[in-house]
C-alpha positions in Angstrom: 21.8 -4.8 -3.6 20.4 -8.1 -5.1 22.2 -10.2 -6.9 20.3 -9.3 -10.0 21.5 -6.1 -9.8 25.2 -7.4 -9.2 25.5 -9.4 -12.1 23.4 -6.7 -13.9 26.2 -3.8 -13.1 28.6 -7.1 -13.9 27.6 -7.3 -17.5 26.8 -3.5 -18.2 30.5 -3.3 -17.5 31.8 -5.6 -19.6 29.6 -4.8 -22.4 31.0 -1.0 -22.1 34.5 -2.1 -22.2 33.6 -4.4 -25.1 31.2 -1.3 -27.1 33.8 1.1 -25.5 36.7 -1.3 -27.7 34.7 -1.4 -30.9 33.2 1.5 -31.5 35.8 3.9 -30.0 33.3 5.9 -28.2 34.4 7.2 -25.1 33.1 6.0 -21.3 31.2 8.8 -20.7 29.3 8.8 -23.8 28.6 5.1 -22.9 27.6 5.8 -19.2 25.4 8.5 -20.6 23.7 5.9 -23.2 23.2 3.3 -20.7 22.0 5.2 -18.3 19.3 7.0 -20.7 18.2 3.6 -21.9 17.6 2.9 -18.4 15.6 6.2 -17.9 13.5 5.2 -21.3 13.0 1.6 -19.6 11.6 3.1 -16.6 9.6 5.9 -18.4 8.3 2.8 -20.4 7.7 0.7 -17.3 5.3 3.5 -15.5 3.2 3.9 -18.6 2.6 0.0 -18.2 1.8 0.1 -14.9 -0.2 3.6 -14.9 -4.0 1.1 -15.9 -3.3 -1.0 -13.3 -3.5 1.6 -11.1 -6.4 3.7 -12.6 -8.4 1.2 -12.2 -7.8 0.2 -8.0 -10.9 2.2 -6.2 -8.6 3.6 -3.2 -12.0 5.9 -2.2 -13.0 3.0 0.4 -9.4 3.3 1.8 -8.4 3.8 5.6 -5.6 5.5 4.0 -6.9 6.0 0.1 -8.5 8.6 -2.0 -8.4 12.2 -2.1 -7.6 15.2 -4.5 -4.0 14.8 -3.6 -3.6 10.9 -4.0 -5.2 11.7 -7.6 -3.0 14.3 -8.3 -0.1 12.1 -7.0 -1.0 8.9 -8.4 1.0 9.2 -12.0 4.3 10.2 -10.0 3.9 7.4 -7.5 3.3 5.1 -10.7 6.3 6.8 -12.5 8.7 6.5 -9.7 8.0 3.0 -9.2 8.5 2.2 -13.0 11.9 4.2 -12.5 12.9 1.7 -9.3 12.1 -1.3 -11.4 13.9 -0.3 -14.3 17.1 0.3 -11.5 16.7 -3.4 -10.2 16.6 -5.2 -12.9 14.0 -4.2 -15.2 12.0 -6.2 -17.8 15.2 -6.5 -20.4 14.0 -2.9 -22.5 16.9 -1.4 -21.2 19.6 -3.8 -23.0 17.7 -3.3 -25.8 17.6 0.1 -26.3 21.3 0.4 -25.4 22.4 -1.6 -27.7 20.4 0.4 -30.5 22.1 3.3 -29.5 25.6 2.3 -29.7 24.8 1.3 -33.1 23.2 4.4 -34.1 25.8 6.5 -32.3 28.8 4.2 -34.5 27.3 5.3 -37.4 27.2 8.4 -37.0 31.0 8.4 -35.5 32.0 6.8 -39.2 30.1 9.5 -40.8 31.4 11.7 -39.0 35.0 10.1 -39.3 34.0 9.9 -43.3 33.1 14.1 -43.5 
């Protein structure tokens, strides 16, 4: 594991024992949150990298082209957005965590309110 990724799992720690403090929402809700904003993050990750690789001519390949490397291509692409996103990512991630905690406080107080 890189140290990205340590101080990474470091930091999504604390800031579920800190949102986990304040908002009152349990663990698991958080471990769910965090771990869907990953998945969006790596979701959003693939779609960015999905031109770069429609536009690489792999038919000259020793190993390239094909019916199934074209039918293949937008898992590949997805898969390595979702490997990114694990490592590190591009910062989308903290984000849209954060978003979600507030929007899931809110609707605790509402709910608390009702």
């Amino acid at each position: 594991m890189s140290t990205v990724a340590n101080v990474s799992a470091a930091q999504i720690a604390n800031a579920q024992n800190t949102a986990s403090t304040q908002s009152g929402l349990k663990a698991e809700a958080l471990e769910k949150t965090r771990k869907a904003a990953v998945e969006f993050e790596g979701m959003t990750i693939g779609e960015m990298l999905q031109p770069m690789f429609d536009t690489v001519d792999t038919a000259n390949g020793l190993f390239g082209g094909g019916a199934a490397e074209a039918q293949f291509r937008s898992l590949q692409v997805l898969e390595m957005g979702k490997q990114i996103a694990n490592n590190g990512g591009i910062g989308l991630a903290d984000s849209v965590y954060r978003q979600m905690l507030a929007m899931q406080e809110k609707a605790q107080q509402e709910a608390d309110k009702a």
